[in-house]
C-alpha positions as CSV (number, residue, x, y, z in Angstrom):
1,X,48.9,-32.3,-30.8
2,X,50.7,-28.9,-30.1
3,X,50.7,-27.8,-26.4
4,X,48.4,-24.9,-25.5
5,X,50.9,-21.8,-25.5
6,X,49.1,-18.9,-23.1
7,X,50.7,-15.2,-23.5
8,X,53.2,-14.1,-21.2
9,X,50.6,-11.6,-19.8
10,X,47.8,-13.7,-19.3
11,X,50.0,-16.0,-17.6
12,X,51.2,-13.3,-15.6
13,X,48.2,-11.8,-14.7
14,X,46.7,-15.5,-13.7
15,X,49.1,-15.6,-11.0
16,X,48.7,-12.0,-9.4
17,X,45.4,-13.1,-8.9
18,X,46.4,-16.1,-7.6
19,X,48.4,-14.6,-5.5
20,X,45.9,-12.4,-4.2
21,X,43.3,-14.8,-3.6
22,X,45.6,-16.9,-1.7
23,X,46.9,-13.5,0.8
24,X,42.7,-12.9,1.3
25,X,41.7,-16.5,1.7
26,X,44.6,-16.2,4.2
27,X,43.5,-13.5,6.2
28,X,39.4,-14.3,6.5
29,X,38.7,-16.8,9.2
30,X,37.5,-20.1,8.3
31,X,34.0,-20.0,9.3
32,X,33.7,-17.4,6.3
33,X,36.1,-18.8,3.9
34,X,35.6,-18.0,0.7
35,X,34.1,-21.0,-1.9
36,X,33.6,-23.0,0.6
37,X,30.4,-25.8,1.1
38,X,28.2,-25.1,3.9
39,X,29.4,-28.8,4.6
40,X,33.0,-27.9,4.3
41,X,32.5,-25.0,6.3
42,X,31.5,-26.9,9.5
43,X,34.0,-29.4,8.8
44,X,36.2,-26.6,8.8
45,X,35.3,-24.5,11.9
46,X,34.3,-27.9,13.8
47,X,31.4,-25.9,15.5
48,X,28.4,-26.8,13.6
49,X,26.4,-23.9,16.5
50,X,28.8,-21.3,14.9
51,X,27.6,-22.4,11.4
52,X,23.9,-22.1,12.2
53,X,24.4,-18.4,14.0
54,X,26.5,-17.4,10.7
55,X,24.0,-18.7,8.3
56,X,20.3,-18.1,10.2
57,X,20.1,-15.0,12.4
58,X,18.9,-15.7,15.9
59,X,15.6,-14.5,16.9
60,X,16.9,-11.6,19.0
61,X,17.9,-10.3,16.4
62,X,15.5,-10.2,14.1
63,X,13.7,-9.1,16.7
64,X,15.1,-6.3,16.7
65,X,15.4,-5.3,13.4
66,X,11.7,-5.5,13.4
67,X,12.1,-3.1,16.3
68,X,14.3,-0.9,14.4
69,X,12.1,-1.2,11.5
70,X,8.8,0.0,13.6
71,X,10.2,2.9,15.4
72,X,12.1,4.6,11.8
73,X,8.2,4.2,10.7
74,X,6.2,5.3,13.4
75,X,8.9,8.5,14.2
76,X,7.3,9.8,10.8
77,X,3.6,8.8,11.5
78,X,0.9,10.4,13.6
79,X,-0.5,8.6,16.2
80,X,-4.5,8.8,14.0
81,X,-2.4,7.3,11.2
82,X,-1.1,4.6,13.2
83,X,-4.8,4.4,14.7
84,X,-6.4,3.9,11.7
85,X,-3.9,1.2,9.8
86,X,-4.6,-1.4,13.3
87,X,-8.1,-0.7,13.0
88,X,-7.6,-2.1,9.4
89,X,-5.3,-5.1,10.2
90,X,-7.5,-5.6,12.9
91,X,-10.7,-5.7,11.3
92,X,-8.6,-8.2,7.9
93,X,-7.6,-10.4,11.1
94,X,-11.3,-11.2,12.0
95,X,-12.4,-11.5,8.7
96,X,-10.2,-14.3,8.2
97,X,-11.1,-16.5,11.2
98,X,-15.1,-15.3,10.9
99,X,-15.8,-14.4,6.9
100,X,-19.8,-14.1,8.1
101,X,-19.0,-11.4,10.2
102,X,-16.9,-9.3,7.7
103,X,-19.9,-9.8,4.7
104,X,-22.7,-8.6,7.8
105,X,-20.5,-5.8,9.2
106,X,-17.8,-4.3,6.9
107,X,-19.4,-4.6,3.3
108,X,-21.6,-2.3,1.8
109,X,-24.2,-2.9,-1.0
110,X,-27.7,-0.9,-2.1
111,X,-29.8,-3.8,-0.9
112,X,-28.2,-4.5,2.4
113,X,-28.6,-0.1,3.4
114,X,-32.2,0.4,1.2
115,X,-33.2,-2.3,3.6
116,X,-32.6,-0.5,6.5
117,X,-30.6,-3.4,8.4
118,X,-26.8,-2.2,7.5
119,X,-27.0,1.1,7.2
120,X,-23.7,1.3,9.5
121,X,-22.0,-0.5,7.1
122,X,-21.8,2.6,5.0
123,X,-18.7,3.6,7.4
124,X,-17.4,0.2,8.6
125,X,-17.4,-1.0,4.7
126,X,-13.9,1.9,5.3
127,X,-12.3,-1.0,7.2
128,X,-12.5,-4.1,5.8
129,X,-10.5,-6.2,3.2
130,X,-11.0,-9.6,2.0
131,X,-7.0,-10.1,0.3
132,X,-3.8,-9.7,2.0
133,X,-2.7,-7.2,-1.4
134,X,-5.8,-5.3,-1.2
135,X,-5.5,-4.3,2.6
136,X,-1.3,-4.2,1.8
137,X,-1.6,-1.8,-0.7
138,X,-4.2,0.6,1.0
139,X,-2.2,0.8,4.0
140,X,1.1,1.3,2.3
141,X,-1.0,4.5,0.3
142,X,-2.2,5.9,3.7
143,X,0.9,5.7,5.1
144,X,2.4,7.4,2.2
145,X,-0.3,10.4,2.0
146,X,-1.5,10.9,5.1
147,X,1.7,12.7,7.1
148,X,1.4,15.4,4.4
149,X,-2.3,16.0,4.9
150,X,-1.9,16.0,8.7
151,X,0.5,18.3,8.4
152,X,-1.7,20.7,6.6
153,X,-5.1,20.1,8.5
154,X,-4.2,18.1,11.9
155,X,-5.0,14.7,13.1
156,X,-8.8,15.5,14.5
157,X,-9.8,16.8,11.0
158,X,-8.2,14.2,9.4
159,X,-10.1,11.8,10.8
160,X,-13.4,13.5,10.3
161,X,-12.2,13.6,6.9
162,X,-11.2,10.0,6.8
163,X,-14.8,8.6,7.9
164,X,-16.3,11.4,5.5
165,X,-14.6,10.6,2.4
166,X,-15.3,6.9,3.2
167,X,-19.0,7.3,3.6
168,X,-19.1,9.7,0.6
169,X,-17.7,6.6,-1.6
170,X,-20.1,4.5,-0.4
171,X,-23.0,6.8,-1.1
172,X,-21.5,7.1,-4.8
173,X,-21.2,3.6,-5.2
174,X,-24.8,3.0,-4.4
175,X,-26.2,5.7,-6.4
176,X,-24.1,4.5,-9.4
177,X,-25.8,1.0,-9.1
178,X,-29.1,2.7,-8.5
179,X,-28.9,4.4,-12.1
180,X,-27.8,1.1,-13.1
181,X,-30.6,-0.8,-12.0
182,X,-32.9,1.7,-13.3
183,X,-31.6,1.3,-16.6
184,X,-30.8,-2.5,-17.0
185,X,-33.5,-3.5,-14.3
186,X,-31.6,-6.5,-12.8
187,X,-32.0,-7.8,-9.7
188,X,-28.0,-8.7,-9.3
189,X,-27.2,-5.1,-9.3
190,X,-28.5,-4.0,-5.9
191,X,-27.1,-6.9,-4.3
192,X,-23.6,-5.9,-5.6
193,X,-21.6,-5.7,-2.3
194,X,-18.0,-3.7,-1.7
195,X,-15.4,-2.9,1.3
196,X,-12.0,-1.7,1.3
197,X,-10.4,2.0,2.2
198,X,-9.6,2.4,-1.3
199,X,-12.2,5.1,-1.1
200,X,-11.3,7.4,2.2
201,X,-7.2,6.7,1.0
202,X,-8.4,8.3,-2.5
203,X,-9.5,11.2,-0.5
204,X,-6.6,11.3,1.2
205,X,-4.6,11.2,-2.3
206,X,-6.9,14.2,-3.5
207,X,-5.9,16.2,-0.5
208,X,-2.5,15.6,-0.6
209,X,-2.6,16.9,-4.4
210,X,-4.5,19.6,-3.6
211,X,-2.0,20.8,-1.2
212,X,1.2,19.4,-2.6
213,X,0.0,19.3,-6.9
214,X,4.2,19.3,-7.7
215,X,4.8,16.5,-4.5
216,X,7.1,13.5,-6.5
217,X,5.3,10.1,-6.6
218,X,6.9,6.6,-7.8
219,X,3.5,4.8,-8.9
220,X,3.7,1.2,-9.0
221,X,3.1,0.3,-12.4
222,X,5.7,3.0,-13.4
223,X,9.4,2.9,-12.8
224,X,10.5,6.7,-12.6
225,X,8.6,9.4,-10.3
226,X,5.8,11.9,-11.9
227,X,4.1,14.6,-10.2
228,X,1.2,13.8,-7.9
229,X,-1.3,16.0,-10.2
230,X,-0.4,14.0,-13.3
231,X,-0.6,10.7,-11.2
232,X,-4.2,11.9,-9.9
233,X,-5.3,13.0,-13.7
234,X,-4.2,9.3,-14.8
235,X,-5.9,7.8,-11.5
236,X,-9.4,9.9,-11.8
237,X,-9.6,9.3,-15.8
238,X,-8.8,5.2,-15.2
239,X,-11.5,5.4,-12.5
240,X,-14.2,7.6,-14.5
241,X,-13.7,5.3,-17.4
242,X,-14.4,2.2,-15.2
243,X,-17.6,3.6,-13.2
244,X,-19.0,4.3,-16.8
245,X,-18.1,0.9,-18.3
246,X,-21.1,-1.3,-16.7
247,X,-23.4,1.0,-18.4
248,X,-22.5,-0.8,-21.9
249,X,-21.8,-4.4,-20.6
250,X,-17.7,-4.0,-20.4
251,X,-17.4,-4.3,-16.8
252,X,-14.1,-6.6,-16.8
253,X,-12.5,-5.1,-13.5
254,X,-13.1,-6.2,-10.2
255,X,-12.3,-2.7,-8.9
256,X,-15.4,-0.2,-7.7
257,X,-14.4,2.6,-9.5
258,X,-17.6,5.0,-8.0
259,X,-16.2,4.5,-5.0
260,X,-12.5,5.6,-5.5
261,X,-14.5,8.6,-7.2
262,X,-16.6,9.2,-4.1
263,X,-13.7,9.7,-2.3
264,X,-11.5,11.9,-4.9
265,X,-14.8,14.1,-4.7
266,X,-14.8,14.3,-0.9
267,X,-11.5,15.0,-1.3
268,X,-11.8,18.4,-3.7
269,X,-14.8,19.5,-1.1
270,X,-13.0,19.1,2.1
271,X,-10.2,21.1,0.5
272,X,-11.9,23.8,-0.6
273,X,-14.3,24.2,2.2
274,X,-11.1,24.2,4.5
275,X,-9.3,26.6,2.4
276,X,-12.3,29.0,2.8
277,X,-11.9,28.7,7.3
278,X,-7.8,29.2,6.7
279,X,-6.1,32.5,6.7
280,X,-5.8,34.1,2.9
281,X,-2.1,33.3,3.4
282,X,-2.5,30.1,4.7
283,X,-4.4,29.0,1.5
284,X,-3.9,26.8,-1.3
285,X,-2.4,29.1,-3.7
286,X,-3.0,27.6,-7.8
């Protein structure tokens, strides 16, 4: 067999890297050596308590990062924003260790307020969530929104707005089923039960439009950033399309559309009642 011939300048280059390799392998200490096994490297420092600090943070720090983490959030939060997100996580927590008491407290549904026995649940139903995502995702939209709003309206109106836009969604959602049931006539319908903030944080949303329509938003389900009108247009027409589907038997989502619209409506009141108490050149200008 003929020997393998290699260029001159492959060969050449081969050992400037080489070369390199060797001065930086040189230079790094051994506990970070490069290529090595993370058996080989505490063979190699002989301090297997060095390896684990290199590899797994201690809890100090991560500790603080958390803290890091919490102040760089909060610095750009209001203290009513904070408020209601550990109301939320506080009200998930319990659900999860007593699942009675969230169904009896923080759910809403025709039957449970026509019978007079939960009518507070037409608030409290603003607080609760069943999944981990659900609450997540909420929280991570209220966040998002609600320094914008604030800004424009101040933390005691927003929180009038906040329990108003959720009890608007639950009134929606009931009179939805209500027209339902009149229709269809079955039982099922009134007992149809939902919680979650979607509604008041959809109010928030509107708001935020309202005030901000050109405001950049990176939905999830797209990868490049819109503007918050288009966003809300796409939003409102999935919802209205949903709210209208149980009408002809194509109610595949497990979403309460009425009540997201609920709160997009409570949202276009509040904003242009406000706008009517605000100086002219303090308004909304379209």
């Amino acid at each position: 067999k003929m020997p393998l011939r290699l260029p001159m300048a492959s060969v050449r280059a081969f050992q400037r890297f080489r070369r390199r390799a060797g001065a930086i392998i040189r230079k790094t200490p051994k506990k970070y050596a490069i290529g090595m096994s993370a058996a080989g490297l505490a063979l190699a420092t002989g301090n297997r308590h060095n390896l684990t600090s290199s590899v797994m943070p201690p809890v100090e720090n991560i500790v603080s990062g958390l803290n890091k983490r919490w102040k760089r959030w909060s610095r750009n939060q209001y203290n009513v924003t904070i408020g209601l997100i550990g109301a939320n996580c506080l009200v998930f927590l319990a659900g999860r260790f007593h699942p009675q008491f969230l169904y009896t407290h923080f759910t809403v549904s025709p039957a449970g307020v026509l019978g007079g026995y939960r009518v507070h649940t037409l608030i409290t139903s603003s607080f609760g969530h069943a999944q981990l995502f659900h609450i997540g995702f909420n929280m991570m939209a209220l966040s998002s929104f609600a320094t914008p709003v604030i800004n424009v309206i101040g933390e005691k109106d927003f929180l009038k707005f906040y329990l108003g836009a959720g009890l608007c969604s639950s009134l929606f959602m009931i009179s939805q089923r209500l027209l339902l049931y009149s229709i269809k006539r079955t039982p099922h319908i009134l007992a149809y039960s939902s919680l979650g903030a979607s509604g008041s944080v959809m109010g928030v949303v509107t708001l935020a439009t309202y005030y901000y329509p050109n405001m950049m938003v990176s939905p999830i389900f797209l990868d490049y950033p819109v503007a918050s009108g288009t966003a809300w247009n796409f939003i409102v027409g999935i919802d209205s399309i949903g709210a209208l589907l149980p009408f002809f038997n194509l109610n595949f989502s497990p979403i309460c559309h009425s009540s997201h619209l609920g709160g997009a409506l409570a949202g276009i009141y509040f904003a242009t009642r406000y706008d009517k108490r605000r100086p002219y050149w303090g308004r909304r200008q379209w």
